[in-house]
Structure formats: C-alpha cells, structure tokens
Chimera marker file (.cmm) of the C-alpha trace (Angstrom):
<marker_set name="trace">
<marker id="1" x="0.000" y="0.000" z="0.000" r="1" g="1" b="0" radius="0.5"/>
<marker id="2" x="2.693" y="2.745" z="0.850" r="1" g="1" b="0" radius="0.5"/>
<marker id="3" x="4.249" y="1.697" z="-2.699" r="1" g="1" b="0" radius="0.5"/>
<marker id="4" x="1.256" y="2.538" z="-4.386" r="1" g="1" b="0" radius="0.5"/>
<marker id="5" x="0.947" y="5.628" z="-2.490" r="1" g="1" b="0" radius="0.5"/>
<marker id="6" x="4.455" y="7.050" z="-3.095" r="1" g="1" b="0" radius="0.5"/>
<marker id="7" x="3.770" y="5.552" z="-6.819" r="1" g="1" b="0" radius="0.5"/>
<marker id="8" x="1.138" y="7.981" z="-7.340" r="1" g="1" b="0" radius="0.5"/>
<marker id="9" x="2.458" y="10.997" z="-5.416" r="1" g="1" b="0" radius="0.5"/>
<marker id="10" x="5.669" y="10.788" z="-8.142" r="1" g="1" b="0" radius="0.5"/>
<marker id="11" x="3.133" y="10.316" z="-11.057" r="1" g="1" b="0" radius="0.5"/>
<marker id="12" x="1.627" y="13.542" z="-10.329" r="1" g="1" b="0" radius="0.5"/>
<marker id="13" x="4.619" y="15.165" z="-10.609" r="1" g="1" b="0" radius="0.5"/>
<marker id="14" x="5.333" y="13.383" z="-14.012" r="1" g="1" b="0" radius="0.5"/>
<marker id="15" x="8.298" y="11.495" z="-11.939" r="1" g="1" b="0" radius="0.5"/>
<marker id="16" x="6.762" y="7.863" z="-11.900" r="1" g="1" b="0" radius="0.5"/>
<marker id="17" x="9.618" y="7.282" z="-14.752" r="1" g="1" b="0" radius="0.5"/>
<marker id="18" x="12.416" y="7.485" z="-11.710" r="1" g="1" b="0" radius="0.5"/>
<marker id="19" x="11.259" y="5.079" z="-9.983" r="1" g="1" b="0" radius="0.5"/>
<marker id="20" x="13.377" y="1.620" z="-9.869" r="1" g="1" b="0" radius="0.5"/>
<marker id="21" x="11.999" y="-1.108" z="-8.425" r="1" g="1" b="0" radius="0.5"/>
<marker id="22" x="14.664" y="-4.103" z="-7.579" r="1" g="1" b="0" radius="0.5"/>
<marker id="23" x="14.448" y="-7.385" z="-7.205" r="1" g="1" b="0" radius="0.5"/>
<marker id="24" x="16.659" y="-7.078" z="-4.054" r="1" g="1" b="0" radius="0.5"/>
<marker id="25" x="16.001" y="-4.905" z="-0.702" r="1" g="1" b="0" radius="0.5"/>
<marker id="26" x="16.206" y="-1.703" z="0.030" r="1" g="1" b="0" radius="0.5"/>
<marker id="27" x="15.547" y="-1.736" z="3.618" r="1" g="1" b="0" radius="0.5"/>
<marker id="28" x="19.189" y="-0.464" z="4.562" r="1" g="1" b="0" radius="0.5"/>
<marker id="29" x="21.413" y="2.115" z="2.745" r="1" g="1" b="0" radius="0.5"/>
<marker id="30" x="23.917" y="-0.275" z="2.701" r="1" g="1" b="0" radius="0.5"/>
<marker id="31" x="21.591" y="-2.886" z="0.950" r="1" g="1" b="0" radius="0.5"/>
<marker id="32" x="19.894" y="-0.033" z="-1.283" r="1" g="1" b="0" radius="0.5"/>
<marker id="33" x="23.319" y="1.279" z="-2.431" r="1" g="1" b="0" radius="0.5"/>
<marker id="34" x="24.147" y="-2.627" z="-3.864" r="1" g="1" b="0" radius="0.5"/>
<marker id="35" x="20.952" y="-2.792" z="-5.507" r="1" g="1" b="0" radius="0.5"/>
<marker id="36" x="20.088" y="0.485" z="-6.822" r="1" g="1" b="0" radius="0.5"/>
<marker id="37" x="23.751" y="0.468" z="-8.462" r="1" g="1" b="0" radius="0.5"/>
<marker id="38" x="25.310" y="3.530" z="-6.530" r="1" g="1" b="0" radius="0.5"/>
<marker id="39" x="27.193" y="4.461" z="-3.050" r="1" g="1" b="0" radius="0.5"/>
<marker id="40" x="26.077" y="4.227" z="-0.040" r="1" g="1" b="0" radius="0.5"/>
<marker id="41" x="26.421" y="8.049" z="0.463" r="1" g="1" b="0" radius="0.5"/>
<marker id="42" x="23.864" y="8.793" z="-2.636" r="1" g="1" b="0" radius="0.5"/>
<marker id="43" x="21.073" y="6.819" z="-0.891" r="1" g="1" b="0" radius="0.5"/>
<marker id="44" x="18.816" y="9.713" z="0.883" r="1" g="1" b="0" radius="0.5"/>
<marker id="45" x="18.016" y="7.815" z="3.633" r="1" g="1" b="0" radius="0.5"/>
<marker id="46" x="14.694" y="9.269" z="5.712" r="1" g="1" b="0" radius="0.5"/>
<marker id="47" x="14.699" y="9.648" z="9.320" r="1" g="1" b="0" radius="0.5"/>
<marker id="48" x="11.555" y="10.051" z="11.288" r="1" g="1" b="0" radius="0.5"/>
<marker id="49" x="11.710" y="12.257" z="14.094" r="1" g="1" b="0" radius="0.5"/>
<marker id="50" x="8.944" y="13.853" z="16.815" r="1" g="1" b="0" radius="0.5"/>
<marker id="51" x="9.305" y="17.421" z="17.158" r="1" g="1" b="0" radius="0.5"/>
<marker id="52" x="6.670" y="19.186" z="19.836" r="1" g="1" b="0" radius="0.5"/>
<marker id="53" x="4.810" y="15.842" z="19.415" r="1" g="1" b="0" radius="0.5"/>
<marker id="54" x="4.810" y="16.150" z="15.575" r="1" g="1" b="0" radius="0.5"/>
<marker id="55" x="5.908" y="13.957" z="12.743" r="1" g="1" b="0" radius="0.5"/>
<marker id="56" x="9.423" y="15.373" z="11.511" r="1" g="1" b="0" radius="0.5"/>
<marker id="57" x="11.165" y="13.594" z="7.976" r="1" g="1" b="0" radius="0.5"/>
<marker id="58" x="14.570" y="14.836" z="7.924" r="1" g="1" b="0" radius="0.5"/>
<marker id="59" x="16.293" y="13.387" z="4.250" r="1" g="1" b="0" radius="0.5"/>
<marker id="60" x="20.322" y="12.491" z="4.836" r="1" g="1" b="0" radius="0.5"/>
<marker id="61" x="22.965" y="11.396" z="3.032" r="1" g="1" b="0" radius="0.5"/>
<marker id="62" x="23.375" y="7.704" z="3.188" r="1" g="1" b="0" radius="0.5"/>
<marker id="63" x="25.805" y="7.758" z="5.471" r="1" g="1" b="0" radius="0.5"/>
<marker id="64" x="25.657" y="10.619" z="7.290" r="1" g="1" b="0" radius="0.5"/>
<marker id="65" x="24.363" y="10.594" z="11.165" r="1" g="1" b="0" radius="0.5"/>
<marker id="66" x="22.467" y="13.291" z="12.894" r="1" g="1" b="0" radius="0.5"/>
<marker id="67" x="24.711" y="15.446" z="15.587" r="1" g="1" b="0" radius="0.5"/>
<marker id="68" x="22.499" y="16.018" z="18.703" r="1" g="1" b="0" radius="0.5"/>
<marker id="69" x="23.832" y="19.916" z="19.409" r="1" g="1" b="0" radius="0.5"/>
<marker id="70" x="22.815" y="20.891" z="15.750" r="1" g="1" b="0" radius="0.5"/>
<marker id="71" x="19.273" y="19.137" z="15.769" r="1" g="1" b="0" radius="0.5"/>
<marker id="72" x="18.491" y="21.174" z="19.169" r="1" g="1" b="0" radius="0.5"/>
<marker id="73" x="20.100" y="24.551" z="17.865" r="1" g="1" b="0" radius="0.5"/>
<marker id="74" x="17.765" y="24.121" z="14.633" r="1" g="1" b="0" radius="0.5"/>
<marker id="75" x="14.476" y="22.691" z="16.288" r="1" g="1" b="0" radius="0.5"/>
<marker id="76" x="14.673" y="23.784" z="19.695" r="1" g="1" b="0" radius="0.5"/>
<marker id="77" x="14.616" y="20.170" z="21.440" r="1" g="1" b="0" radius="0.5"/>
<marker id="78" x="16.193" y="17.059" z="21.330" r="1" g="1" b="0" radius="0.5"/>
<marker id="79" x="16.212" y="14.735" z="18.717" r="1" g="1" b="0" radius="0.5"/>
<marker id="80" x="13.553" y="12.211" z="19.588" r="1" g="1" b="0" radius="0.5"/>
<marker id="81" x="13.422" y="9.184" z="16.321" r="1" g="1" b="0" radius="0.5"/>
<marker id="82" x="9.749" y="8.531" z="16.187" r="1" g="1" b="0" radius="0.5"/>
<marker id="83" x="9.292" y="4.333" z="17.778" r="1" g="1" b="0" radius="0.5"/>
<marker id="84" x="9.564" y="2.144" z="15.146" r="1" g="1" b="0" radius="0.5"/>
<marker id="85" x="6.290" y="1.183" z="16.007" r="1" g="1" b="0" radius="0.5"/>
<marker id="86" x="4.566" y="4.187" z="14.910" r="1" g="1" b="0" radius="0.5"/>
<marker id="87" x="6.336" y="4.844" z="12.044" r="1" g="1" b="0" radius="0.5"/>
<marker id="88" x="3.703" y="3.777" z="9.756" r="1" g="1" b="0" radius="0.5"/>
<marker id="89" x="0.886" y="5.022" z="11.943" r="1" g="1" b="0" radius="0.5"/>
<marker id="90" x="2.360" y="8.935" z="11.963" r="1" g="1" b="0" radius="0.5"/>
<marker id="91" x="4.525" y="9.163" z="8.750" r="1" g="1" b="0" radius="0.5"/>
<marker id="92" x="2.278" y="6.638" z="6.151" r="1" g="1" b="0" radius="0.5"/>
<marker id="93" x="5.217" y="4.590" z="5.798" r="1" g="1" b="0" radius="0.5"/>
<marker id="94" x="6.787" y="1.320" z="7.218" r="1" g="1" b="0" radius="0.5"/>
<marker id="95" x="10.336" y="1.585" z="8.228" r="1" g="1" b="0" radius="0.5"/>
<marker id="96" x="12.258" y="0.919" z="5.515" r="1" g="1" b="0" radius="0.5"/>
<marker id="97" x="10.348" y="2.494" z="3.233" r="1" g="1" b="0" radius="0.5"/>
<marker id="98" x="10.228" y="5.939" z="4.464" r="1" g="1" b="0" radius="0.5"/>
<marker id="99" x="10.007" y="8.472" z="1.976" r="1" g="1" b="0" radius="0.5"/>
<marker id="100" x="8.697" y="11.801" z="1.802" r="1" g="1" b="0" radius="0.5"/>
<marker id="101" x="6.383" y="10.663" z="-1.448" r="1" g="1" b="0" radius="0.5"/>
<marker id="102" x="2.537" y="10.210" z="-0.299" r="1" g="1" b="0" radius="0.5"/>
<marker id="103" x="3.227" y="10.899" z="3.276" r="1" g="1" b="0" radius="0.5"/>
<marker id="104" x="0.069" y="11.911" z="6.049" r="1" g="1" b="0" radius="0.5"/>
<marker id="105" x="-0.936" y="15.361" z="5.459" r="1" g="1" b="0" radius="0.5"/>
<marker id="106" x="1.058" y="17.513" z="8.374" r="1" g="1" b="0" radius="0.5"/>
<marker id="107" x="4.222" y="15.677" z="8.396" r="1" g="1" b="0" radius="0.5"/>
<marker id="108" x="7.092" y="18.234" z="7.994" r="1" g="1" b="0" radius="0.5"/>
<marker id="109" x="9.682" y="17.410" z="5.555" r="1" g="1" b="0" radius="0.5"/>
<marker id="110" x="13.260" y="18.893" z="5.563" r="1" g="1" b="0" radius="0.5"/>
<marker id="111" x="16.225" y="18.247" z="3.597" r="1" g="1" b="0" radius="0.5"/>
<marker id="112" x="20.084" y="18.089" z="5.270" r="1" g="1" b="0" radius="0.5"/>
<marker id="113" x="23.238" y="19.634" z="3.995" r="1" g="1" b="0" radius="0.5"/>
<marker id="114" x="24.457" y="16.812" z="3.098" r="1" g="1" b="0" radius="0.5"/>
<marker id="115" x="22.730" y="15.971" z="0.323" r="1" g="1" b="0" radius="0.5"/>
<marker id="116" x="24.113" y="18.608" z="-1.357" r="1" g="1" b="0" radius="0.5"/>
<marker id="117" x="27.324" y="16.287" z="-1.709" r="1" g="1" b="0" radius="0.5"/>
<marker id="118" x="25.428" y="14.619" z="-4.605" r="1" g="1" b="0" radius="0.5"/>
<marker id="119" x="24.357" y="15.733" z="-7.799" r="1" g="1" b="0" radius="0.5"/>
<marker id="120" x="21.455" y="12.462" z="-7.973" r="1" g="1" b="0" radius="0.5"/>
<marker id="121" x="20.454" y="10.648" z="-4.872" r="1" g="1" b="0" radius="0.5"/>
<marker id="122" x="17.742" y="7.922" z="-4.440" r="1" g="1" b="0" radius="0.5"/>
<marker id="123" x="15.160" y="8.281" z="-1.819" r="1" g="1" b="0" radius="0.5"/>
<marker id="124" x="12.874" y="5.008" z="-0.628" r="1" g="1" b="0" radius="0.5"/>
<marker id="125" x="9.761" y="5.045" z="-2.616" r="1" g="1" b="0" radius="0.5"/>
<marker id="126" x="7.540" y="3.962" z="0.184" r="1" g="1" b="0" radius="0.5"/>
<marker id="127" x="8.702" y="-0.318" z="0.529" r="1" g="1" b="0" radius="0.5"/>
<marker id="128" x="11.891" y="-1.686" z="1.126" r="1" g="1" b="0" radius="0.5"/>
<marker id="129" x="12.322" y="-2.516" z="-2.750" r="1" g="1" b="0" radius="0.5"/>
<marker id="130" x="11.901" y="0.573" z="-4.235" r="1" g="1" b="0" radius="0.5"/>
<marker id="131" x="14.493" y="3.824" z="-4.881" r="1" g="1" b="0" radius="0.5"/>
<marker id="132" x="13.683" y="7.220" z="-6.920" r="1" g="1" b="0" radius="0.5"/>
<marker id="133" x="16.587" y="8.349" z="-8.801" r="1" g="1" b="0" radius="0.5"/>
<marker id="134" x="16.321" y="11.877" z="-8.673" r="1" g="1" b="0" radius="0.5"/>
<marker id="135" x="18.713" y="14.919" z="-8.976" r="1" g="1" b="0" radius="0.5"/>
<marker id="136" x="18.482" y="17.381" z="-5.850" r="1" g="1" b="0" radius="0.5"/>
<marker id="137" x="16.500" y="19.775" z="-8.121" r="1" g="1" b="0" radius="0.5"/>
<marker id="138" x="14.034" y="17.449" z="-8.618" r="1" g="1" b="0" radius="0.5"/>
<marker id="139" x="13.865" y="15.739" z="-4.904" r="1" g="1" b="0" radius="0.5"/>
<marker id="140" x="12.844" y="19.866" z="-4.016" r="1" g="1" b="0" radius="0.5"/>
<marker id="141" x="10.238" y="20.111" z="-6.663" r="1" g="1" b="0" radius="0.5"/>
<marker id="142" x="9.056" y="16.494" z="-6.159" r="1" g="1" b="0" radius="0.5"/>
<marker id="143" x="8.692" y="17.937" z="-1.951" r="1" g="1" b="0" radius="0.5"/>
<marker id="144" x="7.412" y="21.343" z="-2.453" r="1" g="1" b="0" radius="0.5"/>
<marker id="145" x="7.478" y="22.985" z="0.800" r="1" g="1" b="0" radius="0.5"/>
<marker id="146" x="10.421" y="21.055" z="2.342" r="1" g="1" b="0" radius="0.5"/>
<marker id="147" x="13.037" y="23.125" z="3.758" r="1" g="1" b="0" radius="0.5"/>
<marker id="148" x="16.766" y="22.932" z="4.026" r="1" g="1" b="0" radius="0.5"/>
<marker id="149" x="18.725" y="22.148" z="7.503" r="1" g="1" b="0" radius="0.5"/>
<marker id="150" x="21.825" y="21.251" z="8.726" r="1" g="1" b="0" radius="0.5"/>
<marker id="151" x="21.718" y="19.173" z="11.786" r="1" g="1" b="0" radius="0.5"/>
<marker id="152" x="24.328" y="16.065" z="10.700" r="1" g="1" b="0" radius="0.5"/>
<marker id="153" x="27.777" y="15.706" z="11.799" r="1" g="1" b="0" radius="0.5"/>
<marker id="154" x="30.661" y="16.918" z="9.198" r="1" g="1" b="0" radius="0.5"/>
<link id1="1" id2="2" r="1" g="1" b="0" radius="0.2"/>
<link id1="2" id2="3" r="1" g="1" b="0" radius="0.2"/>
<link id1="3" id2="4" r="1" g="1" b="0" radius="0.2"/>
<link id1="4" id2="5" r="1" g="1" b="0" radius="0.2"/>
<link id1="5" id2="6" r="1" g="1" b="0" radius="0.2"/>
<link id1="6" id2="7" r="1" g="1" b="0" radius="0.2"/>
<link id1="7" id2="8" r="1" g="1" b="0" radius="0.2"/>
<link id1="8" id2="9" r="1" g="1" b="0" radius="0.2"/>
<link id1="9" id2="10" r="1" g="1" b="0" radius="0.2"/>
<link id1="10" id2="11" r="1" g="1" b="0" radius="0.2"/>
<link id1="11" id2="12" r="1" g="1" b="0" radius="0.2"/>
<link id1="12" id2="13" r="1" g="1" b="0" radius="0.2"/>
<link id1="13" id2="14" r="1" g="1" b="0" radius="0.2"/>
<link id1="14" id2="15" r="1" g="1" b="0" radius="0.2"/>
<link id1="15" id2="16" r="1" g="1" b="0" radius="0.2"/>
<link id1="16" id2="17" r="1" g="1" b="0" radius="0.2"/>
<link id1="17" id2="18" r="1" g="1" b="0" radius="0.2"/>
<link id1="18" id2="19" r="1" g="1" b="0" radius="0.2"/>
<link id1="19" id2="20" r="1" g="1" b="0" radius="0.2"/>
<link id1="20" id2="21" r="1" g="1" b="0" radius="0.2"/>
<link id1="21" id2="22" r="1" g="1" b="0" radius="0.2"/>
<link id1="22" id2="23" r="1" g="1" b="0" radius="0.2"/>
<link id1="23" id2="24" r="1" g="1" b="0" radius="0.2"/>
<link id1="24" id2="25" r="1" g="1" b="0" radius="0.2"/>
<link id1="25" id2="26" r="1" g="1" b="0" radius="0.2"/>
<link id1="26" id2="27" r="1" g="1" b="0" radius="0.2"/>
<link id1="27" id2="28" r="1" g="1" b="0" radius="0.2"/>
<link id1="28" id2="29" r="1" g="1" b="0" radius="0.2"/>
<link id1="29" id2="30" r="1" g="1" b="0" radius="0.2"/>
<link id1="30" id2="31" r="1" g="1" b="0" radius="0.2"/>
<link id1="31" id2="32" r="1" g="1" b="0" radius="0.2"/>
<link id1="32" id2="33" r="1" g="1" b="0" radius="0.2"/>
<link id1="33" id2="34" r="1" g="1" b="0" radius="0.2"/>
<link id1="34" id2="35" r="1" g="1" b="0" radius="0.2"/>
<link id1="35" id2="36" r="1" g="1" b="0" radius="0.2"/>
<link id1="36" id2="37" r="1" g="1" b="0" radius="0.2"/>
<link id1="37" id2="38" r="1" g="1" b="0" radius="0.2"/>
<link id1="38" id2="39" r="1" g="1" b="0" radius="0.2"/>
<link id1="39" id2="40" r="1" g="1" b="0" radius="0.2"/>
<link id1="40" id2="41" r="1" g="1" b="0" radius="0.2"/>
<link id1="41" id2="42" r="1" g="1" b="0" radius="0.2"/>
<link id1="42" id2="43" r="1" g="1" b="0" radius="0.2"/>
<link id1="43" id2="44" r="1" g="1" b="0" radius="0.2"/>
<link id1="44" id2="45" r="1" g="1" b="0" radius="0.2"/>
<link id1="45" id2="46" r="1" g="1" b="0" radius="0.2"/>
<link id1="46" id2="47" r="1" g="1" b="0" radius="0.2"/>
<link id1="47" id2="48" r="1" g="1" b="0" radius="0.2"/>
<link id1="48" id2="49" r="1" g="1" b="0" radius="0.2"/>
<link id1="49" id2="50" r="1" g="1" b="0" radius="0.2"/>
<link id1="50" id2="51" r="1" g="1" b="0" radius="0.2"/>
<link id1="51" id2="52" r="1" g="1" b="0" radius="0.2"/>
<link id1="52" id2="53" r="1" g="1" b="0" radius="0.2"/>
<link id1="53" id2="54" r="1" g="1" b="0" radius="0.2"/>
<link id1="54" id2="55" r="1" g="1" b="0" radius="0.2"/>
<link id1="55" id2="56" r="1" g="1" b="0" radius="0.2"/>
<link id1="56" id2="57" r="1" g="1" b="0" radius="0.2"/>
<link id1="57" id2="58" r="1" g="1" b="0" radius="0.2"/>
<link id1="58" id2="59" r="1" g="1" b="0" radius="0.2"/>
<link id1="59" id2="60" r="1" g="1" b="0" radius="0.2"/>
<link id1="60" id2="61" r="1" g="1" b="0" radius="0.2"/>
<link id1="61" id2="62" r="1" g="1" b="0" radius="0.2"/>
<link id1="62" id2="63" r="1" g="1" b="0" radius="0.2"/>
<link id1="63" id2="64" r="1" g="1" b="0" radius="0.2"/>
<link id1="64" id2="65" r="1" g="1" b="0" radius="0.2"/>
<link id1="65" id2="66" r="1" g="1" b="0" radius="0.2"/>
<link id1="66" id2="67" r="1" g="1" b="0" radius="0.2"/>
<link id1="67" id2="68" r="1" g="1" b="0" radius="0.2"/>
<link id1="68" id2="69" r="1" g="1" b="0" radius="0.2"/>
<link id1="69" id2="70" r="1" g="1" b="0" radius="0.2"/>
<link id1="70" id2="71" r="1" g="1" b="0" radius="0.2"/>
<link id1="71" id2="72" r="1" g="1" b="0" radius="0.2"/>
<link id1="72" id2="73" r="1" g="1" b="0" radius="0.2"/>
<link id1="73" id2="74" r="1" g="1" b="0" radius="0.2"/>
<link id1="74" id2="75" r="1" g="1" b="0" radius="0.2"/>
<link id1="75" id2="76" r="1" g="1" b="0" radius="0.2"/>
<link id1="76" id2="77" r="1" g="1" b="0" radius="0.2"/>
<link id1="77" id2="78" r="1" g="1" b="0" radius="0.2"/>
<link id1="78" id2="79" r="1" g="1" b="0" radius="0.2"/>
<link id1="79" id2="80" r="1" g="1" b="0" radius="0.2"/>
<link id1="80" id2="81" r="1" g="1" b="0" radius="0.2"/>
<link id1="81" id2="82" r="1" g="1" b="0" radius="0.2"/>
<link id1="82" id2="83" r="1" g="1" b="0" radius="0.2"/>
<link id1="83" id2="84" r="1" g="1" b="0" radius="0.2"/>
<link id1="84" id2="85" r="1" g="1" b="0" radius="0.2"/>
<link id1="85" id2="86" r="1" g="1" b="0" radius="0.2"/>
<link id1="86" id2="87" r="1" g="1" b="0" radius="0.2"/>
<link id1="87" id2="88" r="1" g="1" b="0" radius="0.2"/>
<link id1="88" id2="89" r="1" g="1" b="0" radius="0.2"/>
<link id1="89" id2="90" r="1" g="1" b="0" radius="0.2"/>
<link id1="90" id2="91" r="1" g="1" b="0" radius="0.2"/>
<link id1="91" id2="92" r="1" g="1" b="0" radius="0.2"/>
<link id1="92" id2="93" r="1" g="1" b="0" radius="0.2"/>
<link id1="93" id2="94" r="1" g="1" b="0" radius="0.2"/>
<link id1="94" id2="95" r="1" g="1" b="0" radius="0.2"/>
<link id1="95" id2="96" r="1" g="1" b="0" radius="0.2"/>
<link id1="96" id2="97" r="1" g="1" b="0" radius="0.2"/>
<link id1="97" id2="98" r="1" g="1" b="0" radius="0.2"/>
<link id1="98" id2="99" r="1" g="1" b="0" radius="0.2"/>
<link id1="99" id2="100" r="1" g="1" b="0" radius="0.2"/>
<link id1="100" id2="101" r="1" g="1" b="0" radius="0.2"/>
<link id1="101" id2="102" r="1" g="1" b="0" radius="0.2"/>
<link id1="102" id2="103" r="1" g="1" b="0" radius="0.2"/>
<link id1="103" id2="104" r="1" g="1" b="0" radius="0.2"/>
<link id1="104" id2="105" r="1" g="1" b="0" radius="0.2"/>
<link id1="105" id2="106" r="1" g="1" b="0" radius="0.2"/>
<link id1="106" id2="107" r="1" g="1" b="0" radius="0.2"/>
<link id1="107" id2="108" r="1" g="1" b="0" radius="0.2"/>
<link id1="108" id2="109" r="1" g="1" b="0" radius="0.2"/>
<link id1="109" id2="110" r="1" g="1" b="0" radius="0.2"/>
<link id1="110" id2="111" r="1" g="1" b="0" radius="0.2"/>
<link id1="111" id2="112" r="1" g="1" b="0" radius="0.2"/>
<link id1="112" id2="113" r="1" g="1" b="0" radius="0.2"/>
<link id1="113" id2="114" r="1" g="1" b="0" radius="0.2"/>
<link id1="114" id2="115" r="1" g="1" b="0" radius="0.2"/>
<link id1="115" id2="116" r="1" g="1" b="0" radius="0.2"/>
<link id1="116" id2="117" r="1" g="1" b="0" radius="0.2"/>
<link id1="117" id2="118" r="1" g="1" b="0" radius="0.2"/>
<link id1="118" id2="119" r="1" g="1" b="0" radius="0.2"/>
<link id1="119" id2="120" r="1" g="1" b="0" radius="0.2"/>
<link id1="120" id2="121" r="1" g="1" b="0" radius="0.2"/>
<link id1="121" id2="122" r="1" g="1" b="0" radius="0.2"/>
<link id1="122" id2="123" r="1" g="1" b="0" radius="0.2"/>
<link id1="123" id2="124" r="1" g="1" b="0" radius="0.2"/>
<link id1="124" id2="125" r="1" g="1" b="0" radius="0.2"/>
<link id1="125" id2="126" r="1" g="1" b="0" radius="0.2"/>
<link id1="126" id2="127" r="1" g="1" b="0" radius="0.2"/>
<link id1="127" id2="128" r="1" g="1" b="0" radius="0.2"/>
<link id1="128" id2="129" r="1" g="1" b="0" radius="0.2"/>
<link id1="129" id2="130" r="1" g="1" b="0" radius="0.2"/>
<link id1="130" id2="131" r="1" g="1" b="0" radius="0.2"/>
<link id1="131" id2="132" r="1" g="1" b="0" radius="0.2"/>
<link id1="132" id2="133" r="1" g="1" b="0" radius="0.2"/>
<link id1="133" id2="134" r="1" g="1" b="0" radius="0.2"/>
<link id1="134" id2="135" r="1" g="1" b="0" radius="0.2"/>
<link id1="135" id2="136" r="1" g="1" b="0" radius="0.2"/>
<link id1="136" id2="137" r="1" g="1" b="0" radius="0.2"/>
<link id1="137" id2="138" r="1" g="1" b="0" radius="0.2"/>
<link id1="138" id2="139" r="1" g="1" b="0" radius="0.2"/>
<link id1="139" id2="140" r="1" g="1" b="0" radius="0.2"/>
<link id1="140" id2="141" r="1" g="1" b="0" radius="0.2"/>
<link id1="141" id2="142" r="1" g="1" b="0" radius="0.2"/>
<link id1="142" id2="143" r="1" g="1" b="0" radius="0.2"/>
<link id1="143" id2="144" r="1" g="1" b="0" radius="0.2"/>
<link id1="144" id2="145" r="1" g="1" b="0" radius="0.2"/>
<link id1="145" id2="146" r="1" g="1" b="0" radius="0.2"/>
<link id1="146" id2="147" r="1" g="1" b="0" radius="0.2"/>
<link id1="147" id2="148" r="1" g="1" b="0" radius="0.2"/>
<link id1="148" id2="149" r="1" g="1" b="0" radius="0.2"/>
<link id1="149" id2="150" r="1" g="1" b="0" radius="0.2"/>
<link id1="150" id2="151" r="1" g="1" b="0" radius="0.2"/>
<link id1="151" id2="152" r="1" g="1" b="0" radius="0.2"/>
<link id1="152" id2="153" r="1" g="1" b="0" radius="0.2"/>
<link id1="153" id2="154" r="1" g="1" b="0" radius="0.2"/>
</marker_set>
C-alpha cells in the first residue's frame, strides 16, 4: 500500500519514470546502495523524528548521522526518532520504506546539507524494494514545501 501511495504521489509530478523497483532490498542504505547500483552516500536515507509531538522527515545522506547539538540549535529540542512502532501510523510509511512521497498530510519534511554532496540521490519510494533516482533539483520540486537544515555531523 505505501508503494502505491508514493507511486502515485511521483506520477503527479510526471516522476513515476524514476522510480526503480529491484528485485533485491532496500531496507538499509547499505543494501539499497548494492541494488540500486550507486554508493552508499547517494542513498537519501529518511529519518523520522517527533518534534513538539509532531511527525518530523529529515532526508540524509546515506551515510551521514544526525549530531544532537545541531538538531536542538535548529528545532529547539532534542532529537527524539519517532518508535519504530509508529512509524507507519504517523509518517504513512513502514520503516524501511520511508520516503517523503505520499506521506500523512502535516508531516514536515526537511532536507540536510548533506545531500548537497550529490548531484542524484535515491530516496525510498515507500517499501523496502523501491528507490527514486532523482537529482536534488528534482527531490525539491518532487517535496514542495520542504526546507533545508543542517543538523548532521561533518
């Protein structure tokens, strides 16, 4: 179901084309770089946050990891990953899956730094064997609205 919904977020925006759908997982950046064909870095891996009891997305690079100071300097608490249990429940997504494609209405989306690193990068696309190849250009278009932080480590 959260395939289908990501599926036909991207169609709407005439992106349905990037979408890759492997025979292998996805559920790990590590396991998402091997079968989408590209580092581990490129994969814009989504991490699910609760910010004043809200439903954050924050989109990383692959292997980047979130420094504690710079989430609380940028969002004014500390960073609080949303259980893995309620992923699906809050965000629309199962971990593993978690993309900012077809998501609940309310859930703020934001995009790190260190994406930047990348000219494409490949988001989930709502399952664990999906990606979106997309350039950063079209990862903002495709998320109109999301804004840009910096709250990983360097």
């Amino acid at each position: 179901m959260s395939f289908e919904k990501a599926e036909r977020y991207l169609k709407e925006r005439g992106l349905a084309s990037h979408i890759i759908v492997p025979e292998a997982s996805t559920a790990t950046v590590e396991l998402a770089a091997e079968a989408l064909g590209t580092e581990p870095g490129a994969i814009a891996k989504t991490l699910s946050f609760l910010v004043e009891e809200k439903p954050v997305l924050i989109l990383t690079e692959g292997t980047a990891r979130v420094d504690n100071h710079k989430f609380k300097e940028t969002f004014h608490t500390k960073a609080h990953m949303i259980p893995r249990e309620q992923v699906e429940e809050l965000v629309g997504h199962a971990p593993g899956g978690v993309c900012p494609f077809g998501i609940r209405d309310g859930v703020r989306v934001y995009f790190d730094e260190s994406l930047k690193k990348h000219a494409v990068v490949y988001p989930a696309a709502g399952d664990d064997h999906s990606g979106v190849k997309l350039t950063i250009a079209e990862l903002e278009e495709a998320v109109s609205g999301a804004g840009w932080v910096d709250v990983c480590k360097e």
